[in-house]
Wavefront OBJ file of the C-alpha trace (Angstrom):
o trace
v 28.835 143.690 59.922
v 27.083 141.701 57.286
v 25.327 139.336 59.958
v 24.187 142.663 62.399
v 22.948 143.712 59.818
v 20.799 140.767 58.439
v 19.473 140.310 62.399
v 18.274 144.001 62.302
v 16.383 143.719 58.824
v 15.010 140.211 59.713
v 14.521 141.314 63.882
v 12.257 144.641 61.834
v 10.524 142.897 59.510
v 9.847 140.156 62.460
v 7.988 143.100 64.730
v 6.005 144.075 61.359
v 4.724 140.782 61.304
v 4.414 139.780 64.393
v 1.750 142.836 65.425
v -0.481 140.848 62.763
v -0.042 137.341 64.441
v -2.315 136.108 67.079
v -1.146 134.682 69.644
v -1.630 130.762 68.603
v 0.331 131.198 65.629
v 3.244 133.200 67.267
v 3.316 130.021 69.520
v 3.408 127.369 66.535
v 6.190 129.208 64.855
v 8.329 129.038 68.041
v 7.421 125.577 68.665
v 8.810 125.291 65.089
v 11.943 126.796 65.594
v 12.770 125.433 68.886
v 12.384 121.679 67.726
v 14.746 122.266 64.345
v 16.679 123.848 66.648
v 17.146 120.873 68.912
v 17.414 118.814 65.606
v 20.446 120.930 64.479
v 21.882 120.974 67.863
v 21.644 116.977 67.712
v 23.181 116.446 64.902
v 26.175 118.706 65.558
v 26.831 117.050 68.853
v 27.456 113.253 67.205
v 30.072 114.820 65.221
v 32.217 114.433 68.082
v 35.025 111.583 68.174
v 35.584 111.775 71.835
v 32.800 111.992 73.984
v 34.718 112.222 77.196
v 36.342 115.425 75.792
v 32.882 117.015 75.346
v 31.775 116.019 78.872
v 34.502 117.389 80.412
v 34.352 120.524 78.475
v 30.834 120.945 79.069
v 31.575 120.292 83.360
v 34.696 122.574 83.234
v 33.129 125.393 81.067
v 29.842 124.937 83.310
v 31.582 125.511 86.761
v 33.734 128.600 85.117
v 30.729 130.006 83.160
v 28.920 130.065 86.334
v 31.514 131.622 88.370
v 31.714 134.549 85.734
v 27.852 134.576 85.852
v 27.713 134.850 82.092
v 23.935 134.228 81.779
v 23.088 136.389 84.416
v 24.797 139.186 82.654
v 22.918 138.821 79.697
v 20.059 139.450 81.631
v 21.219 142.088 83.527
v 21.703 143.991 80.210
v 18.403 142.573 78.811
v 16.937 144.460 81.555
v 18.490 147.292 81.381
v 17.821 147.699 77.414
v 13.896 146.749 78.058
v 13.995 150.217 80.555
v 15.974 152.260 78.237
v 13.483 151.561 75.264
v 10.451 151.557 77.957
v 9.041 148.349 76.998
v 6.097 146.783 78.733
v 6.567 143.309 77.172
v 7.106 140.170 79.661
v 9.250 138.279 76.958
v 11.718 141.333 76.042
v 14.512 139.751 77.725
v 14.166 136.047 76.919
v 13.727 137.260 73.467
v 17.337 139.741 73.725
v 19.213 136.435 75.806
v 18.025 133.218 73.441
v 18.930 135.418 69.977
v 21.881 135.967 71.610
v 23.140 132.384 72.660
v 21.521 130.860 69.587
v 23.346 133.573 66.989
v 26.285 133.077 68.918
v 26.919 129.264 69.829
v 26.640 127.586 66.132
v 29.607 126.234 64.454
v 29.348 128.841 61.755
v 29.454 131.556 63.825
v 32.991 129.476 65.380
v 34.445 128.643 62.352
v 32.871 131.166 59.952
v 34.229 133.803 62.076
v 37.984 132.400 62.611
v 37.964 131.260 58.723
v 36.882 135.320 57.884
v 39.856 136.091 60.039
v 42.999 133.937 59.413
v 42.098 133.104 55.682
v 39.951 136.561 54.981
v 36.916 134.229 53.343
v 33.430 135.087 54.560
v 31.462 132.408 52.714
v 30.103 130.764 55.815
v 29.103 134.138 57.147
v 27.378 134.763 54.218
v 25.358 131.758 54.739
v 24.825 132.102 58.430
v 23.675 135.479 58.498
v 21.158 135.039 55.905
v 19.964 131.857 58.154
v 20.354 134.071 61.442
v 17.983 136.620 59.670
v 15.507 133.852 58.554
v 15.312 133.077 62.532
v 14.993 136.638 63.435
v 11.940 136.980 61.789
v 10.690 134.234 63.657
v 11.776 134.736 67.180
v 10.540 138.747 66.902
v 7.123 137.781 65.783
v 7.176 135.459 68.803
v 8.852 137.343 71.512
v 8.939 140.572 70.866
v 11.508 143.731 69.859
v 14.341 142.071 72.460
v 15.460 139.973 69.785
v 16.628 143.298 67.862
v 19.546 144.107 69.892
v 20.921 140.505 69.930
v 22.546 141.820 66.888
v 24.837 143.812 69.251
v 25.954 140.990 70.937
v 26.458 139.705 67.019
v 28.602 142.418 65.945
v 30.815 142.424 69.338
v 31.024 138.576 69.794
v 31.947 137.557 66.191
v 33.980 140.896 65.569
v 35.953 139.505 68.669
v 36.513 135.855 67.333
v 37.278 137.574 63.814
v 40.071 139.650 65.216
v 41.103 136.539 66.948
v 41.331 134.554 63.468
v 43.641 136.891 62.147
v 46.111 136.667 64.480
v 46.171 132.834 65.018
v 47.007 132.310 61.874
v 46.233 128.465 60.773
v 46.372 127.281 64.269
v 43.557 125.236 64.783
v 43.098 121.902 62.813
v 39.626 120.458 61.564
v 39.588 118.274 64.146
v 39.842 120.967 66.964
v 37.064 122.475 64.865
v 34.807 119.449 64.439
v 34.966 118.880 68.737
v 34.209 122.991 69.268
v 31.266 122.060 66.816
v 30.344 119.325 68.973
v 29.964 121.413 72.080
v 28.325 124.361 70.232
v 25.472 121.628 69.079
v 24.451 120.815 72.660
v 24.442 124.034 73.469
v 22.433 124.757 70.785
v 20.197 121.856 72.235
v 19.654 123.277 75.251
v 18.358 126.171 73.801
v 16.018 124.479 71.733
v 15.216 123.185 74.994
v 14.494 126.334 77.093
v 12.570 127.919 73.425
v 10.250 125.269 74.372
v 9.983 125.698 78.081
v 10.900 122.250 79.231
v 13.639 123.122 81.442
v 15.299 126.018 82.157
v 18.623 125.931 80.965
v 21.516 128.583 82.110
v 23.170 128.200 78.292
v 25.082 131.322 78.546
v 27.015 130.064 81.556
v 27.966 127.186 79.473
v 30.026 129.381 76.750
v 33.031 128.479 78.063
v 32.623 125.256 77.143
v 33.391 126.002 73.676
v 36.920 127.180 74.798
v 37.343 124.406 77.024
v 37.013 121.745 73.673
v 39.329 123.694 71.793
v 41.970 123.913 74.862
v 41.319 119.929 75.006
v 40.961 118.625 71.567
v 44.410 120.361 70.840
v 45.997 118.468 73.840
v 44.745 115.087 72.850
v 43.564 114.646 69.450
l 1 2 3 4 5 6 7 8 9 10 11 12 13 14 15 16 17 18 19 20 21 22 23 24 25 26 27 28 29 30 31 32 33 34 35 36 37 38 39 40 41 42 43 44 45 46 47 48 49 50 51 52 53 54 55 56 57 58 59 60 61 62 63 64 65 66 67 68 69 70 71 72 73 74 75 76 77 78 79 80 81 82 83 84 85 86 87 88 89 90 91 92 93 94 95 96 97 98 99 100 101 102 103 104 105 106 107 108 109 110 111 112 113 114 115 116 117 118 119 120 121 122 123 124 125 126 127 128 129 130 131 132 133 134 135 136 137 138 139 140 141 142 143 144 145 146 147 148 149 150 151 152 153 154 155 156 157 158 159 160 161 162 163 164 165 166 167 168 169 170 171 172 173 174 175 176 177 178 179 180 181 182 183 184 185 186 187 188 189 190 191 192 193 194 195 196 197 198 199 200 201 202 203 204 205 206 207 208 209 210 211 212 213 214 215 216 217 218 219 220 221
């Protein structure tokens, strides 16, 4: 609750500032955020100590994640939000689908949300959603009001992994943690990635991947 609501005050305050912006500086401040983002997502990927587990997460979760047609059905809803509110904008959607994946992939939202969960301390949440609210500013003065209802994808997606925490219990070790942190960083990477327009990265269909190096790191580490 504490993080949909820190996307929504940042996501507002973001459109405020954003009608004020022209168009070069909207442009620097992603370019800003999409290369600490690929800094982050770098450094969170060499925390890994098996790097064979993290391929094969990332080619498993890939092939399943694109079966499901995760990414796809981000857009899908994008789209359907953007004609709801009846916006015009061209970046609505990419705005509503990168918050998403990049509010939802981190290892705080992973761990922060178990931890709230099985040990009932939000500390990391804390700490993430006044970071995710930081980059909400910055992504709605750049792209637009999408960004605003990532914070529904917040509120289901970590309200899901907090249930989950509370009935698991202690059941995952820091090590099963560090590898899920692993894969979360090059996902995060390869939204860093797309932010910039490099490549086009389907990161939602890689979610699973995150599964997949939990699944794995508990089998062989």
């Amino acid at each position: 609750m504490v993080n949909t609501v820190t996307v929504l005050a940042g996501s507002g305050l973001g459109l405020l500032i954003g009608s004020r912006l022209s168009e070069k500086i909207k442009k620097i401040i992603l370019s800003g955020l999409s290369l600490s983002t690929i800094i982050i997502g770098i450094q969170m990927a060499l925390e890994t100590q098996k790097l064979i587990l993290i391929v094969g997460s990332l080619i498993l979760g890939g092939v399943i994640g694109q079966i499901i047609g995760i990414e796809e059905w981000l857009e899908r809803i994008g789209e359907k939000l953007k004609t709801k509110v009846g916006s015009s904008s061209p970046t609505f959607v990419l705005g509503f689908v990168i918050a998403s994946e990049l509010f939802c992939t981190g290892p705080m939202t992973i761990v922060g949300s178990l931890e709230d969960g099985y040990a009932d301390v939000a500390d990391l949440i804390y700490i993430k959603s006044i970071m995710d609210g930081a980059a909400a500013i910055a992504l709605t003065a750049s792209l637009g009001s999408g960004v605003i209802f990532s914070a529904l994808t917040v509120l289901i997606f970590q309200g899901i992994l907090t249930y989950f925490g509370m009935s698991m219990g202690n059941f995952m070790s820091a090590t099963v943690l560090n590898e899920i942190s692993a894969v979360g960083g090059i996902l995060i990477l390869g939204i860093g990635l797309n932010i910039l327009g490099i490549v086009k990265i389907r990161v939602g269909n890689l979610l699973p991947s995150l599964v997949i190096a939990a699944l794995l790191a508990w089998w062989i580490l």
